[in-house]
C-alpha positions as CSV (number, residue, x, y, z in Angstrom):
1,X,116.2,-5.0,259.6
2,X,115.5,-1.1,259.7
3,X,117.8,-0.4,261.4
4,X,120.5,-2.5,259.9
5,X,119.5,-0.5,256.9
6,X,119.3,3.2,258.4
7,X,123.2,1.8,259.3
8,X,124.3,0.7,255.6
9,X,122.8,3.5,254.7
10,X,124.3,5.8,257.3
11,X,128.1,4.2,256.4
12,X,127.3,4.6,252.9
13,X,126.9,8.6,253.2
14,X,130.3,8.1,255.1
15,X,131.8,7.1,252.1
16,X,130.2,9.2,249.8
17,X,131.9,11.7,251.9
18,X,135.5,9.7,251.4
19,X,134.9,10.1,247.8
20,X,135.1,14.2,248.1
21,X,139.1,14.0,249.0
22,X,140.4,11.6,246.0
23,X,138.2,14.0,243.6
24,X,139.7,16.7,245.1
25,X,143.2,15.2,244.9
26,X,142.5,14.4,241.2
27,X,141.4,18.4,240.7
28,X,144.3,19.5,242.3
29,X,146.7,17.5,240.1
30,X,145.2,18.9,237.0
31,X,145.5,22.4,238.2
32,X,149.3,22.0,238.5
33,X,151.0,23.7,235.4
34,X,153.6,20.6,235.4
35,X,151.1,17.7,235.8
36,X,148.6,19.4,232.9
37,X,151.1,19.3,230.3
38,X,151.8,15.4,231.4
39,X,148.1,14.2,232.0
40,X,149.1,11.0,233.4
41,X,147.5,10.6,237.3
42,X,144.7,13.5,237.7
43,X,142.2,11.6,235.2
44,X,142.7,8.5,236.8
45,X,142.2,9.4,240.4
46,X,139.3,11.5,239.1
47,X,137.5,8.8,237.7
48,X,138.0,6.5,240.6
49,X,136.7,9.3,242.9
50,X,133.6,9.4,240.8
51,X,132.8,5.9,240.4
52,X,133.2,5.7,244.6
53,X,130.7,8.4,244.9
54,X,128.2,6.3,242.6
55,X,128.8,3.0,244.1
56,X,128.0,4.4,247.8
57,X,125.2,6.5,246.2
58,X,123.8,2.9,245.2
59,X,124.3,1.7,248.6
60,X,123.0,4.5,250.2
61,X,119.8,4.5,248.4
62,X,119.9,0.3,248.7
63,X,120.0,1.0,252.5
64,X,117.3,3.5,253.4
65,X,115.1,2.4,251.0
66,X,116.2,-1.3,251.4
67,X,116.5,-2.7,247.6
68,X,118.3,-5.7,248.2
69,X,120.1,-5.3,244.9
70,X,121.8,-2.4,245.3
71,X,123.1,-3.6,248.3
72,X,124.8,-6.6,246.5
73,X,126.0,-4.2,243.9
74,X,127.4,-1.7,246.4
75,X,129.2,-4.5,248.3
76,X,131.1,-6.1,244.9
77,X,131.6,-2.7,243.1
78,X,133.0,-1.1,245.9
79,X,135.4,-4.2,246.7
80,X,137.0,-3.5,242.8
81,X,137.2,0.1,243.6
82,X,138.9,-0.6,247.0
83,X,141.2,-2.8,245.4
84,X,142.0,-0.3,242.1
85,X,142.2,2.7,244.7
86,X,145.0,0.3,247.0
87,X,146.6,-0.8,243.4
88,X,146.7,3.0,241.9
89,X,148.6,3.7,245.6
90,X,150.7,1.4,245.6
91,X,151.9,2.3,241.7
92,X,152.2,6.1,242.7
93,X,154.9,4.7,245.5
94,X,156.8,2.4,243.8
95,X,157.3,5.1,240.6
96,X,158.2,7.9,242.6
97,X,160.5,5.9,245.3
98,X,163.7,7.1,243.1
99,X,165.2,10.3,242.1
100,X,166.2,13.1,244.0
101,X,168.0,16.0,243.4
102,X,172.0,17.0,243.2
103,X,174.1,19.7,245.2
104,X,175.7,22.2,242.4
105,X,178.4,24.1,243.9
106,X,178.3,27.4,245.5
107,X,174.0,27.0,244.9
108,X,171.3,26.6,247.6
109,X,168.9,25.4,244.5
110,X,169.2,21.8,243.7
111,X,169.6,20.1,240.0
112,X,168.0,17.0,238.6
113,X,169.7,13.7,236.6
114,X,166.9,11.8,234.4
115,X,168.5,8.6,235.2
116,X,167.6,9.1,238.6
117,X,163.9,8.1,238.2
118,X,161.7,4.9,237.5
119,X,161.9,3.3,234.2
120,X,158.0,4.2,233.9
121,X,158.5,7.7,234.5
122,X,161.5,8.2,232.2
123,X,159.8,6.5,229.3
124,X,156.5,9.7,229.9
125,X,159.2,11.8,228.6
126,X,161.6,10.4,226.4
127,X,159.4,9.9,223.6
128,X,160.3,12.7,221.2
129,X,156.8,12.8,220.1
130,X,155.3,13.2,223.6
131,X,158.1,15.8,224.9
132,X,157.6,17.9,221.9
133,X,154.0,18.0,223.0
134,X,155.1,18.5,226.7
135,X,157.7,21.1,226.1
136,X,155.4,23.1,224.2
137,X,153.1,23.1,227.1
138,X,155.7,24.0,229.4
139,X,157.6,26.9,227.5
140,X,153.9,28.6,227.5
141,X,153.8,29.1,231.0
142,X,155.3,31.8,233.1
143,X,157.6,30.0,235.7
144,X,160.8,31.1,233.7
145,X,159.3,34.9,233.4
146,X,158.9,34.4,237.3
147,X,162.2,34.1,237.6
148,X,163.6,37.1,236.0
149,X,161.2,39.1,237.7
150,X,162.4,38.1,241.3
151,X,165.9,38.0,240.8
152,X,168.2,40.5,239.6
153,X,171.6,39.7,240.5
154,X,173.5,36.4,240.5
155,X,174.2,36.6,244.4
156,X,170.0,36.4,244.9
157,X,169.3,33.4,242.1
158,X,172.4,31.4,243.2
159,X,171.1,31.7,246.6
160,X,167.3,31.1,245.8
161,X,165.4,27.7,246.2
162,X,163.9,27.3,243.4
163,X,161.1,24.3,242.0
164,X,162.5,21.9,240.5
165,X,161.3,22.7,237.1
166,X,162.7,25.9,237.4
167,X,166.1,24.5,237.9
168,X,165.9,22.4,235.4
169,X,164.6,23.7,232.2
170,X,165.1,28.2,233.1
171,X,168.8,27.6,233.1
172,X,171.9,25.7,231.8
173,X,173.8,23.1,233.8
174,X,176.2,24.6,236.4
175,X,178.8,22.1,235.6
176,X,178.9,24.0,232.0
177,X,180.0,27.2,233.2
178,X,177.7,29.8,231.8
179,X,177.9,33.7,232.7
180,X,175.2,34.6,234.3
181,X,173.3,37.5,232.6
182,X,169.7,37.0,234.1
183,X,167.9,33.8,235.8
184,X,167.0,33.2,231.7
185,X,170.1,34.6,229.9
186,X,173.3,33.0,230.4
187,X,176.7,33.5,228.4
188,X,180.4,32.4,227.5
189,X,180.2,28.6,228.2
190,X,183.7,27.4,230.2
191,X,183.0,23.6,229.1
192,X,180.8,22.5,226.7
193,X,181.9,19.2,227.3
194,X,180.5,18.6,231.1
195,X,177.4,18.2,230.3
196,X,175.6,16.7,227.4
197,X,172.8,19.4,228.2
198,X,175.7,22.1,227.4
199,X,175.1,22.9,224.1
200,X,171.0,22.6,224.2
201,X,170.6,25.5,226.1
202,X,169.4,28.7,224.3
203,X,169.4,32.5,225.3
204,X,165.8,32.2,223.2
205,X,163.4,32.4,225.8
206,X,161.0,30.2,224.1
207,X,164.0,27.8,224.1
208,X,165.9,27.8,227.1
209,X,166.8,24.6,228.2
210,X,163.4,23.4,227.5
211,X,164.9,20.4,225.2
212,X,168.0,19.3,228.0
213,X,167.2,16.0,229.7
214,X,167.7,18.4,232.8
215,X,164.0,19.9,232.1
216,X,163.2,16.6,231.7
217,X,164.3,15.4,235.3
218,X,163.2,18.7,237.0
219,X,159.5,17.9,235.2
220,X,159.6,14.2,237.0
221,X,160.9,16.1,240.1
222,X,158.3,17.9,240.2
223,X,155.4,15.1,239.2
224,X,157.3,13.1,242.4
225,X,157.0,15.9,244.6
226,X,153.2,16.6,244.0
227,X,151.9,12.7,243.4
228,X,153.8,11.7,246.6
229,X,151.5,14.3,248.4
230,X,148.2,12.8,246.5
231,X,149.4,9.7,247.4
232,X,149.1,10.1,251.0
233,X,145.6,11.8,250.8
234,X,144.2,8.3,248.4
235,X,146.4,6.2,251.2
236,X,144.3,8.1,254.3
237,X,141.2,7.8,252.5
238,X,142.1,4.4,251.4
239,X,142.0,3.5,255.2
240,X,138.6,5.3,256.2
241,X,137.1,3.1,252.9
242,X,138.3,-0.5,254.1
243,X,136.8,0.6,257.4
244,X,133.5,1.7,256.3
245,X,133.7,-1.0,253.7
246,X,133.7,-3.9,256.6
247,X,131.4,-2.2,259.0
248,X,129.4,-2.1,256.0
249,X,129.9,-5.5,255.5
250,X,128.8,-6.9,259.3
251,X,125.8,-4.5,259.0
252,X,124.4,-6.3,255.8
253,X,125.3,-9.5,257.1
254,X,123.2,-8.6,260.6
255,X,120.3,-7.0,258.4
256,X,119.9,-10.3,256.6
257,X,120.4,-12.7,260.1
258,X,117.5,-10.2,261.2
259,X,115.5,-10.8,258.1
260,X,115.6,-14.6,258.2
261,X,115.0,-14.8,262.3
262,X,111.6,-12.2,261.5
263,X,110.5,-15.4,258.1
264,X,111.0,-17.6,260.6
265,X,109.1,-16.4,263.4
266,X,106.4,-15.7,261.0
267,X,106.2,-18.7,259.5
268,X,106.3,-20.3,263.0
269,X,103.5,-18.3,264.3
């Protein structure tokens, strides 16, 4: 049985370990500018990168020091946190599998249609209520500043890859035919009428284009673009946990067969 135990407890290290990447991934998230004025996914992955570190905490201590109860409670808590981590996985794929971005003409830079995206996303941002919130976030940071600060002519920014968000809420449409002035001045309009985001964009620079459903598809660009590479860090680590999880599992199930063959030896001696 000890050393079924210095094993659970051994595996259980392991996956306090795995726990370190999907906190990480959930710290990383909320450091992004974009994704800290939404606040959807960091708290979530956050939480459930905590809770695994206190489950295999549990079963660490449950192994070395071999409390029988902890064990229990390490196997059943960590098979709902395997199953919320494979369920939260799952979700960040299947909302981010549409929406991608559209060649303007005569730019290397992309733009960005908000009926491109998933239902779920589009709904984070159409609320008038939330986007005021969001928009006010976003209009506070410096990525339109950026802008003006790298590129002076309109050969340079017509020729620059820009973020997504950058595309989308720094500028007006192309279709609409604005002068360009500076990446965040733009002038004499040819038609108003392409582009329902036409007449919402401002020469204000705490304006922009920060209220065009543009900005709002270069926002869920941008939240695609950065969950999409959290999601394949919580789908690795996903993996390493159902491994440990069932090696676990065998080692727990060998520590009791141990257990009963040593009661039953004693009690036939």
């Amino acid at each position: 049985m000890a050393l079924s135990s210095n094993v659970i407890g051994a595996i259980n290290f392991v996956a306090m370990l795995l726990s370190i990447p999907i906190i990480g991934a959930g710290i990383w998230l909320a450091t992004e500018s974009d994704n800290s004025c939404v606040k959807i996914l960091q708290w979530p992955v956050i939480i459930i990168g905590i809770l695994i570190l206190v489950v295999a905490l549990a079963g660490f201590i449950g192994g070395f020091w071999r409390v029988s109860w902890l064990l229990i409670f390490y196997l059943i808590a960590m098979l709902v946190l395997i199953i919320l981590l494979g369920v939260l996985v799952v979700f960040i794929y299947m909302v981010t599998i549409n929406g991608s971005g559209h060649l303007a003409p005569s730019r290397a830079y992309l733009e960005y249609r908000l009926d491109d995206y998933s239902g779920w996303l589009k709904r984070r941002v159409r609320s008038s209520y939330k986007w005021d919130r969001i928009k006010a976030c976003l209009s506070s940071t410096s990525m339109c500043a950026q802008l003006n600060q790298t590129y002076r002519n309109a050969e340079d920014f017509f020729n620059a890859h820009i973020t997504p968000l950058q595309s989308g809420c720094c500028k007006p449409p192309t279709a609409c035919g604005y002068t360009f002035i500076n990446p965040t001045s733009w002038i004499s309009p040819i038609n108003m009428a392409a582009d329902m985001d036409c007449p919402q964009w401002s020469n204000e620079q705490t304006q922009l284009c920060y209220s065009c459903n543009s900005c709002k598809a270069g926002l869920l660009a941008n939240l695609k673009k950065e969950w999409r590479r959290a999601d394949i860090i919580l789908l690795i680590t996903l993996v390493a946990l159902i491994w440990v999880y069932l090696i676990g599992c065998c080692a727990f199930r060998n520590a009791k067969t141990e257990d009963l063959f040593r009661r039953y030896k004693q009690g036939y001696t």
